[in-house]
C-alpha positions in Angstrom: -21.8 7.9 -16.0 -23.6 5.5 -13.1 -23.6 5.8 -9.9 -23.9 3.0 -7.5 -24.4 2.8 -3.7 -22.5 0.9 -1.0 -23.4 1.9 2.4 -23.2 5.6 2.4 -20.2 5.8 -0.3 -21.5 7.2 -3.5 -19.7 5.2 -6.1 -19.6 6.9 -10.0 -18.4 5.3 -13.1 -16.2 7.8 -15.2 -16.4 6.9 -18.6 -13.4 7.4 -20.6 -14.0 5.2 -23.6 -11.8 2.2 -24.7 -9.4 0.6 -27.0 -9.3 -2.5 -28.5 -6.8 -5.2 -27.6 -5.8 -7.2 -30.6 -5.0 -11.4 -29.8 -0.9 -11.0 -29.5 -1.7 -9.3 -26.1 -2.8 -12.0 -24.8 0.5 -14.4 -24.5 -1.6 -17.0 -24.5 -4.0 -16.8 -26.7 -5.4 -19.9 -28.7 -7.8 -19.7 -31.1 -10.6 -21.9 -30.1 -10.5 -21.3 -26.8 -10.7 -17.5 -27.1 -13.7 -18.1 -29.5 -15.3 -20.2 -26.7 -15.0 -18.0 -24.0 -16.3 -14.6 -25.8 -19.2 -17.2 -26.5 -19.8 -18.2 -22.8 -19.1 -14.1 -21.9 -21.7 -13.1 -24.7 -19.1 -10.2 -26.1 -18.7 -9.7 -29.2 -15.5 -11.4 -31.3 -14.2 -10.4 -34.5 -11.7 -13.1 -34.2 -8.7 -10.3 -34.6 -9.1 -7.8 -31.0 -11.6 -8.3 -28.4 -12.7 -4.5 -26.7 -10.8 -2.8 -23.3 -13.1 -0.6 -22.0 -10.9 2.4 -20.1 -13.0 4.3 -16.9 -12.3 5.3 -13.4 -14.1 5.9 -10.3 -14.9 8.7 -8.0 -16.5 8.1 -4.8 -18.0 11.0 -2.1 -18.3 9.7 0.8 -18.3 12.0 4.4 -17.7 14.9 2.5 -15.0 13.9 0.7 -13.9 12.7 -3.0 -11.6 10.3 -3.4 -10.8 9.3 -7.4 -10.3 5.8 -8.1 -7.8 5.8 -11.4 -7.8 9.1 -13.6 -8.0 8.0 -17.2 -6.0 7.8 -20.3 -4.0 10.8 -21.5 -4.6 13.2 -24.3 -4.4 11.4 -27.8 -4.2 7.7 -26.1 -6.7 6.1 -28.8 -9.1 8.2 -31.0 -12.1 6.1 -28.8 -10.9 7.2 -25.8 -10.7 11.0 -24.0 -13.9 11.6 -22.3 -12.8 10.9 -18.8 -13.0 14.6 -17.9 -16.2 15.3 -19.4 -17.4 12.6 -17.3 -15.6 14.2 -14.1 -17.6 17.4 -15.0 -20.7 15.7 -15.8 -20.7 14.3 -12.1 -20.4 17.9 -10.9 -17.1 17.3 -9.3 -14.5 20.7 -9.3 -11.0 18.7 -9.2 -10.0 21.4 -6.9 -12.3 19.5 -4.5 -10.6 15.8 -5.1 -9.5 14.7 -1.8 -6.9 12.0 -2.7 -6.0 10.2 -5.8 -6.4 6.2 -5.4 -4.3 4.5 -8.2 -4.9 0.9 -8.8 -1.4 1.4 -10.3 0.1 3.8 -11.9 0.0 2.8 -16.0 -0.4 5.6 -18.0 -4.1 4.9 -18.9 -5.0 5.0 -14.8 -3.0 8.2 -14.4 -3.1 9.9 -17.7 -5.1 13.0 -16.9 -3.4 13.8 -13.0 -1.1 16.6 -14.9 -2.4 19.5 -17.7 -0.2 19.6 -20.5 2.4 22.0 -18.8 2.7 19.1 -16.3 0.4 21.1 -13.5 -1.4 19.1 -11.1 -4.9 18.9 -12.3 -5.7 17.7 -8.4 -4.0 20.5 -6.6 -5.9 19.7 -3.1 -5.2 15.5 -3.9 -3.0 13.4 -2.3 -1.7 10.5 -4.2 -2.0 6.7 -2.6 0.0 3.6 -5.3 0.9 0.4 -3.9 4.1 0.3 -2.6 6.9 -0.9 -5.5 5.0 1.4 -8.2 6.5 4.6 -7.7 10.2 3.3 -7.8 9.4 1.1 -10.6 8.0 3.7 -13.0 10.8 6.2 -11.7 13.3 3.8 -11.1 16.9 4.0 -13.4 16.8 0.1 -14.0 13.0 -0.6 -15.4 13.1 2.2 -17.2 16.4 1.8 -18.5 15.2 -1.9 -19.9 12.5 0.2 -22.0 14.0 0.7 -25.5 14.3 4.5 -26.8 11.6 5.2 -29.1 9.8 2.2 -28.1 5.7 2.2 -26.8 6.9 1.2 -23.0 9.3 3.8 -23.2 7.1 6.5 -24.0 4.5 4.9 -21.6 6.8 5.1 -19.0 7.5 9.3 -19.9 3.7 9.9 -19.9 3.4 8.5 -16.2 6.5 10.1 -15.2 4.7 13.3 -16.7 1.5 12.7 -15.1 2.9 11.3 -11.7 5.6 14.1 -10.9 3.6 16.7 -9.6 2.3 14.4 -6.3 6.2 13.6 -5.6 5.8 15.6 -2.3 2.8 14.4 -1.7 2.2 10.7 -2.3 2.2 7.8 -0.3 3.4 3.8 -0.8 1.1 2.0 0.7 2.3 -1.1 1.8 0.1 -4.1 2.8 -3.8 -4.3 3.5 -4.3 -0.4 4.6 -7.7 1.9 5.2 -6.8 5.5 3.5 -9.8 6.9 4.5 -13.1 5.6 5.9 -14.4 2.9 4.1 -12.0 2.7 1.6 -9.0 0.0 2.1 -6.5 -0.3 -0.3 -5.6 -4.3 -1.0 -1.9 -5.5 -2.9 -3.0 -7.3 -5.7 0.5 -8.1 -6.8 1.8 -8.9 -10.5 0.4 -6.9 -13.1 2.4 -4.4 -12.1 4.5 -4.4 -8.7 1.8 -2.4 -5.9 -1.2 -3.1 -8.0 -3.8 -3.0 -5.6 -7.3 -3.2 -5.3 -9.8 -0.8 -3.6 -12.2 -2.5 -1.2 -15.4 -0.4 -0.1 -17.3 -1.3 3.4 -20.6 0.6 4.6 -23.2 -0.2 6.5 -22.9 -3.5 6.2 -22.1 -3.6 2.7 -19.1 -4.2 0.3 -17.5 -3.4 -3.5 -14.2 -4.5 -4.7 -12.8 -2.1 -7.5 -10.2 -5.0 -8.8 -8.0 -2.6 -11.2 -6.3 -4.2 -14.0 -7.3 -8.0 -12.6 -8.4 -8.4 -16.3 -7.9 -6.4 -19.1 -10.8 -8.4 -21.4 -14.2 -10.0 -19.9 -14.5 -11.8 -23.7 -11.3 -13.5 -23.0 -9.9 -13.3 -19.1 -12.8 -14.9 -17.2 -13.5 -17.7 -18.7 -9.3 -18.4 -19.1 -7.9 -17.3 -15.6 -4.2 -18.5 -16.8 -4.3 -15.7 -20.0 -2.5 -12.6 -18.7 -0.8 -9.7 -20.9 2.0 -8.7 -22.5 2.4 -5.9 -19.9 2.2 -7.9 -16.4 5.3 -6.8 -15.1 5.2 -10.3 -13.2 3.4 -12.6 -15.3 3.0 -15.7 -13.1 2.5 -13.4 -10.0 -0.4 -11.7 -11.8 -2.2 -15.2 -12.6 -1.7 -16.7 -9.3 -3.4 -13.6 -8.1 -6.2 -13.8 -10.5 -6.8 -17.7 -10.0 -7.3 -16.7 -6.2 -9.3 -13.6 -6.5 -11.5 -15.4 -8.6 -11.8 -18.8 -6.6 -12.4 -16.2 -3.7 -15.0 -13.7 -5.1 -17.0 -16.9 -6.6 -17.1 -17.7 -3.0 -18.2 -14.9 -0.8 -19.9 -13.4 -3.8 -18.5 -10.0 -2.9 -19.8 -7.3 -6.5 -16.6 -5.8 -8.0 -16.1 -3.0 -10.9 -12.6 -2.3 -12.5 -11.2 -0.4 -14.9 -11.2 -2.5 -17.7 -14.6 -4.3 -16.8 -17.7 -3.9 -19.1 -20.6 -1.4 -17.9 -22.7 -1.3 -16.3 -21.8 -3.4 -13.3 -21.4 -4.0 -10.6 -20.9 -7.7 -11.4 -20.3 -11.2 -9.1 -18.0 -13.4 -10.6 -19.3 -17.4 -10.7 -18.0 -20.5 -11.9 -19.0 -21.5 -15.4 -18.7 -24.4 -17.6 -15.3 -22.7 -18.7 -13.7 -21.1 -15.8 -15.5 -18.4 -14.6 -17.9 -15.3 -16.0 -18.9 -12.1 -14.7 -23.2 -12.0 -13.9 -24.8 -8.8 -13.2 -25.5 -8.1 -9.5 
């Protein structure tokens, strides 16, 4: 767990743990080239899976808690499961969660929202997705395209799960929108349809949390153009990389994410291949 500062909003890292992504995610993926950019990121590179980490964020800010993703669920990976140990190591009562930020709504960013019994873990939260997430995860059509039996099919059933107890509750956000002080939500469109980022302001001051903008540091920074097998919209999700990138190198604004390695915050800056992530 780490806590950060921007302005007067309390930023926590909530470790869950991580997986490990093996090369055919990565459509891709070439050989040499993912060698040379693990070199240039300085992670480690077995030449076979490169590691995911998996956390959220919670963030306290004028007496509130808002959550920032909420983890894989129960029995996602054997490495991977701590994400409420790390909510109770930061001594906050989810009773006291004030709404439930999702970068998007994969069932590692939402996988502990429900109990078991499919309970609201959050009961006081109210859910913000980007708008186009909710009717894609519980819309007939994508998930009729999922093959029964199949990994995305059951993905798709553990959001559902985790998801259904905010229905009367939620909110689509559509666009560039503040949801609370501080906190804007930002469509960054492709991976899946409302993936968005969540942009803090304070005092002066500013953090990006950039979702699932990459997946792997090793590979993704230093080769822009290298999405994943699950981008719902795989050019959509480069194009927004490419620019997020070109545009953080600029203005130099930190960033965290999900899938980004600890301890952060990092700025992204150009590098003899692509780009890399330096610590602030």
């Amino acid at each position: 767990m780490m806590h950060y500062r921007v302005g007067d909003i309390e930023v926590i890292t909530l470790v869950d743990g991580h997986g490990r992504a093996p090369n055919a995610l990565f459509p891709d993926y070439e050989a040499d080239r993912a060698a040379a950019a693990a070199r240039q990121a300085g992670e480690d590179y077995d030449g076979e899976t490169v590691e995911v980490p998996i956390h959220g964020f919670a963030l306290r800010h004028g007496g509130e808690i808002t959550l920032v993703d909420a983890g894989a669920p129960d029995g996602y990976a054997d490495t991977t499961g701590a994400y409420l140990d790390s909510l109770a190591a930061a001594g906050i009562d989810p009773a006291g969660v004030t709404r439930l930020a999702m970068t998007h709504l994969h069932v590692d960013h939402v996988g502990q929202m429900a109990d078991a019994a499919g309970k609201a873990r959050f009961p006081n939260a109210e859910l913000f997705s980007g708008a186009g997430d909710w009717d894609h995860f519980f819309g007939d059509a994508p998930y009729a395209a999922t093959r029964t039996g199949g990994r995305e099919r059951a993905s798709f059933d553990l959001t559902r799960h985790a998801c259904r107890p905010y229905a009367d509750r939620r909110h689509d956000v559509a666009g560039e929108t503040e949801i609370a002080p501080g906190i804007t939500m930002l469509p960054l469109p492709g991976h899946t349809p409302g993936h968005s980022g969540i942009r803090l302001s304070d005092g002066g001051e500013t953090l990006l949390i950039w979702g699932d903008t990459i997946h792997a540091a090793a590979f993704q920074m230093a080769e822009p153009d290298w999405g994943v097998l699950f981008d719902v919209d795989r050019a959509a999700a480069r194009a927004t990389r490419k620019r997020l990138f070109e545009q953080l190198a600029n203005d130099g604004t930190p960033i965290l994410g999900p899938h980004v390695p600890r301890p952060g915050p990092w700025r992204v800056e150009r590098a003899p291949i692509g780009y890399r992530l330096a610590p602030l």
